[in-house]
Backbone as CSV, one residue per row, in Angstrom:
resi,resn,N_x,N_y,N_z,CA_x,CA_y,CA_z,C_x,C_y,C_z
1,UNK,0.849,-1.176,0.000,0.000,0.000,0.000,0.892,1.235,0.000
2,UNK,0.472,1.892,-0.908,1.501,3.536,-0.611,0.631,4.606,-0.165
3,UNK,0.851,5.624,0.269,1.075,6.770,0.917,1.154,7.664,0.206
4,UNK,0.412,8.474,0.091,0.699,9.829,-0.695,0.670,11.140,0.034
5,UNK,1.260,12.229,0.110,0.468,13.310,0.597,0.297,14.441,-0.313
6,UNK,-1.076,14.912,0.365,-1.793,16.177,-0.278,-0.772,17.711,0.014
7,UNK,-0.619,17.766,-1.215,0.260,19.357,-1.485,-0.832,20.470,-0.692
8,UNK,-0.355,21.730,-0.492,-0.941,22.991,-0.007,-1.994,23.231,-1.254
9,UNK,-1.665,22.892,-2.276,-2.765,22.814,-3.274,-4.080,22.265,-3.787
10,UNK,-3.780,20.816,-2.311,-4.642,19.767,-2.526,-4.641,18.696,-3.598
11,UNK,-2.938,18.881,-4.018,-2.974,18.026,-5.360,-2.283,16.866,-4.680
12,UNK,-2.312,15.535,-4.974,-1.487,14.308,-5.117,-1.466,13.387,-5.742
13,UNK,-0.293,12.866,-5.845,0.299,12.170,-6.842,0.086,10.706,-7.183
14,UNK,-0.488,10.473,-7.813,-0.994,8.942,-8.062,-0.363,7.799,-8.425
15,UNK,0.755,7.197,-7.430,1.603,5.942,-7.241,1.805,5.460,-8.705
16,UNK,2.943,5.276,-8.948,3.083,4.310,-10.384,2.438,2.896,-10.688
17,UNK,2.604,2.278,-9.593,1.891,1.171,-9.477,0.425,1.104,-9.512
18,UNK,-0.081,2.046,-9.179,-1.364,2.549,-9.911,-1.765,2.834,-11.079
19,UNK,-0.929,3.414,-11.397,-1.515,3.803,-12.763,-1.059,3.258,-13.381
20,UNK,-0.290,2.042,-14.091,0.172,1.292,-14.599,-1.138,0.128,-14.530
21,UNK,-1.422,-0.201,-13.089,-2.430,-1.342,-13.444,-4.102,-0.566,-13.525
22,UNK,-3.922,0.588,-13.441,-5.454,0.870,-13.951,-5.145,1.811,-15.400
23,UNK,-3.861,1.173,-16.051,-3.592,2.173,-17.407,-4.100,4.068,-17.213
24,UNK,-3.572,4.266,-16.535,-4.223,5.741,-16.360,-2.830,6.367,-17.658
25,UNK,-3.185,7.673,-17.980,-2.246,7.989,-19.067,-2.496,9.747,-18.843
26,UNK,-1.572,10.522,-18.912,-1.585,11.837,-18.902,-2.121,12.276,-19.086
27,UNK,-3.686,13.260,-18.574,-4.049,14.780,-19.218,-5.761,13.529,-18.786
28,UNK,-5.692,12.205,-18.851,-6.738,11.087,-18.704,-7.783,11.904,-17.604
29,UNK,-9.018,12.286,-17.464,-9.828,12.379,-16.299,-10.380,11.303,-15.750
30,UNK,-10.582,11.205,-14.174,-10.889,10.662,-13.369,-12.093,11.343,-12.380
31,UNK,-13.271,10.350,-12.128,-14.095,11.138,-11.405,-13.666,11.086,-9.668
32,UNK,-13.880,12.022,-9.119,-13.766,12.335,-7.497,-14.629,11.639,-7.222
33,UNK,-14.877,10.791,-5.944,-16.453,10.620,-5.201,-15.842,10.736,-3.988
34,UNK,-16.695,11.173,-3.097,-16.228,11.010,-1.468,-17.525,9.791,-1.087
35,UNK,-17.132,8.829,-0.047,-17.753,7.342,-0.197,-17.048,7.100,1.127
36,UNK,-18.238,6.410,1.829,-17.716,5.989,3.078,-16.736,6.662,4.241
37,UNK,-16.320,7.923,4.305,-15.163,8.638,4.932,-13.957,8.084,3.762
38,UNK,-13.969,8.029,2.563,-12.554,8.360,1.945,-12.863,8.846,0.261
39,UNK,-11.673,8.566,-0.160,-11.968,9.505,-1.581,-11.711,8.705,-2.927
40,UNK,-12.498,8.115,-3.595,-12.465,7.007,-4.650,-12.194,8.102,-6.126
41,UNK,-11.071,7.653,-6.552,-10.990,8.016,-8.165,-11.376,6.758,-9.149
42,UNK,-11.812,7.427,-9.571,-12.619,6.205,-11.034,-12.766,6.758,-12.404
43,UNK,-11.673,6.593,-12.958,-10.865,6.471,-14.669,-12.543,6.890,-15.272
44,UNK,-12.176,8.116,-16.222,-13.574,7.883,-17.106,-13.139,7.750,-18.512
45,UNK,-13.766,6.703,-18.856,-13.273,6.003,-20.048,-14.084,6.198,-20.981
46,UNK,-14.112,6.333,-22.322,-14.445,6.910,-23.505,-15.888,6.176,-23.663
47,UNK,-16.855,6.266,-24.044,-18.065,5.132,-24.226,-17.949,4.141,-24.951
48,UNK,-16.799,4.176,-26.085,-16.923,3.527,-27.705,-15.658,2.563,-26.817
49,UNK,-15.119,3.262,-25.895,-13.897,1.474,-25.512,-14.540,0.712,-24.632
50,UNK,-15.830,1.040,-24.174,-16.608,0.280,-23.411,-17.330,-0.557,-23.773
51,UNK,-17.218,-0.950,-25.269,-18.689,-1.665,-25.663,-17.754,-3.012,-25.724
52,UNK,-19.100,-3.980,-24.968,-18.201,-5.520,-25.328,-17.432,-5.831,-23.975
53,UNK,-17.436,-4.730,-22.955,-16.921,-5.271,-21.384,-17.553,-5.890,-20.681
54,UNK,-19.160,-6.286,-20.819,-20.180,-7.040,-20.272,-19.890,-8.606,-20.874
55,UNK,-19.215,-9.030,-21.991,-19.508,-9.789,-23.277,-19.623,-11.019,-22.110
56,UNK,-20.355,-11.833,-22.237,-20.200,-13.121,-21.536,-20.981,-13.131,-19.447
57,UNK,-21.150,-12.088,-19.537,-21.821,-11.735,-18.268,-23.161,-12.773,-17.844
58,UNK,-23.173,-13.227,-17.130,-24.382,-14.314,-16.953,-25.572,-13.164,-16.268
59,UNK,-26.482,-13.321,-17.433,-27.618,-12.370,-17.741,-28.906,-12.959,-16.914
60,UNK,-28.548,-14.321,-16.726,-29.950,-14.515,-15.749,-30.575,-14.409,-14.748
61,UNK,-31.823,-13.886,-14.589,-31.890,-13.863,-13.056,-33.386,-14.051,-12.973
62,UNK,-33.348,-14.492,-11.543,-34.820,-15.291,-11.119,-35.761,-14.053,-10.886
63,UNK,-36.771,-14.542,-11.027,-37.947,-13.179,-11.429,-39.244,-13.896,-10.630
64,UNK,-40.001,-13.158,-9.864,-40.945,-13.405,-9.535,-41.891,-13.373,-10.529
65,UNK,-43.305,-13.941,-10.477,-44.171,-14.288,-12.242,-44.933,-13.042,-11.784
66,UNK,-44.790,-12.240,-10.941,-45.822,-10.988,-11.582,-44.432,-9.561,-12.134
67,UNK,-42.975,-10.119,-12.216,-42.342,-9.210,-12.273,-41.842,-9.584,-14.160
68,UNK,-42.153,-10.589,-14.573,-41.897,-11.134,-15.847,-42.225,-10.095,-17.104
């Protein structure tokens, strides 16, 4: 686990080992959320490289017969 700290600016620096395994790439946006008492970044990725990340997802699910 690494450690970062927040500059007087509120900026910090996002571990190499991070961004390497979540491919993050320069100038890339990421959304803020504050969640639970901490602070989640989450990569926003283009719509058109998203299609086909579900592919194989097991789609079934049990349904009550008045929800059919």
């Amino acid at each position: 686990m690494d450690v970062v700290t927040v500059s007087p600016k509120f900026q910090v620096v996002i571990p190499l080992a991070v961004r390497e395994s979540l491919g993050l790439e320069p100038g890339q946006k990421v959304q803020a959320l504050a969640y639970d008492n901490r602070i989640e970044f989450i990569p926003v990725r283009a719509l058109k490289s998203m299609r086909g990340f579900l592919r194989g997802i097991d789609t079934t699910v049990r349904r009550d017969r008045d929800r059919v």
